[in-house]
N, C-alpha and C positions, 0 to 999 in steps of 0.2 A: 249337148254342148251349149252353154253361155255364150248370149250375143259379145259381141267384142265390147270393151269399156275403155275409152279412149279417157287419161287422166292428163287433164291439163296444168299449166306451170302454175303454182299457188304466188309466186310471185316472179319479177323480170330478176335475171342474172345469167352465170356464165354456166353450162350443163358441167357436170364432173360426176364421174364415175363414183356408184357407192362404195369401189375398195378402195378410193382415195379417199373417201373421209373419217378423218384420225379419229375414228372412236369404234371400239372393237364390236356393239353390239350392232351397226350398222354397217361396217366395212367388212363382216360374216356374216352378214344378211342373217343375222338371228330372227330377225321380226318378220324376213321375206325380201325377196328381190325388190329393185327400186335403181331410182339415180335421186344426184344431188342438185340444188339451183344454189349457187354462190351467188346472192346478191350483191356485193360490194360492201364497204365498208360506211357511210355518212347516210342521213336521211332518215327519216320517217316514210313508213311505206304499207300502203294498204295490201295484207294479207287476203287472200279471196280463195274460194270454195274451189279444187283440182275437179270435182264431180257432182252432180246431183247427189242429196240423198239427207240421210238424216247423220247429224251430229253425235252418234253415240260415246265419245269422251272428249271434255274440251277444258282443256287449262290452257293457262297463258302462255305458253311456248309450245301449245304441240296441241294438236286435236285429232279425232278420226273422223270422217265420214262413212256410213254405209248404204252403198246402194241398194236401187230396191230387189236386185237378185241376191243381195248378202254379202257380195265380196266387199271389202271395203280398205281404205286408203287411209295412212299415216300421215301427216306432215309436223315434223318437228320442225321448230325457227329454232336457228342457232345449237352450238353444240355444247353442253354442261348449264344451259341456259336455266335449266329446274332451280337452282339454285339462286337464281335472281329474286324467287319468289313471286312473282307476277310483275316485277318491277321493269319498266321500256317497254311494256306489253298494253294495248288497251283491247278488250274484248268489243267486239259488236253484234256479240249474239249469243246464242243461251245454249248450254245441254239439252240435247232430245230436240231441237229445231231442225224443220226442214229448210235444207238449202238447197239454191240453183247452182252451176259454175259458172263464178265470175262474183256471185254477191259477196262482200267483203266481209271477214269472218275475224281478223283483230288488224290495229294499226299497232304497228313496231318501230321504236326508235332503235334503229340502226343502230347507227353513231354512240348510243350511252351503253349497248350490250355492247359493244366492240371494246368501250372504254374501260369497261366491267372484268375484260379479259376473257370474253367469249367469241369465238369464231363463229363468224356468221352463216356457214355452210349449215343447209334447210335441206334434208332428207326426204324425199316421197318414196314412200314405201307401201307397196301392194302388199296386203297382210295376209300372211300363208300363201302364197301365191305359187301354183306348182312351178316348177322347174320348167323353164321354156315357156310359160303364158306370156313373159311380157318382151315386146318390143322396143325400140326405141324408136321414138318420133323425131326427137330433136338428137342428133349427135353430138356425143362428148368433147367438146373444145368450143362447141359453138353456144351464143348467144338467145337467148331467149326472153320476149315480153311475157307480162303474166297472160294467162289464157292460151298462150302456144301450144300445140300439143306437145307433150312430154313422153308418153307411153300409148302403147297401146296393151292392153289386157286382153289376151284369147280367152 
């Protein structure tokens, strides 16, 4: 059995359940279990790393981490956000990069994806993650900084 992976908030906002958020491939946990961070609507906001590990996909809205037992972590910003084309996204670090949790991994302007007509709900998502691995750390309605824990991973 895998030690537990405790995935923490890649950014502050409000906890929401992944079947509240309106987009089918994530509200059927097609990719895997997960919850959501609503940051708010205004600002600039430094995006940072839910987990140790390496970078194995990383575009302007959405990257993965894998840690060094293999499971590894989604976080999409925003939702239909592909389409901005990397635009409100600034990257601060590269594909196949090791990270820690907490080092900042893109800054996002808020306020110009919102304006774009994109909802700001950010999906973390434990990828393939069996059925009942993950916990909740933070409960659904409540408020989270970034680095709070979010999950736990059995």
């Amino acid at each position: 059995m895998a030690e537990q992976l405790t995935v923490r908030a890649p950014i502050a906002g409000a906890v929401v359940a992944l079947s509240d958020v309106p987009d089918e491939v994530f509200s059927q946990q097609m990719l895997g279990p997960g919850i959501a961070v609503d940051p708010g609507s205004t600002g600039v906001v430094d995006v940072v790393a839910p987990i140790d590990g390496v970078l194995s996909a990383l575009h302007p809205h959405a990257f993965v981490i894998q840690a060094p037992d293999g499971r590894a972590v989604l976080v999409h910003l925003g939702l239909d956000t592909v389409r901005l084309l990397g635009e409100t996204f600034t990257l601060d670090c590269g594909q196949g990069d090791e990270v820690k949790a907490g080092q900042v991994l893109v800054t996002w302007d808020l306020g110009a994806a919102v304006e774009h007509g994109n909802p700001p709900l950010c999906p973390v998502v434990a990828l393939q993650a069996e059925p009942g691995a993950l916990h909740l750390a933070a409960p659904e309605g409540s408020t989270v900084a970034a680095l709070d824990d979010l999950l736990t991973w059995a």
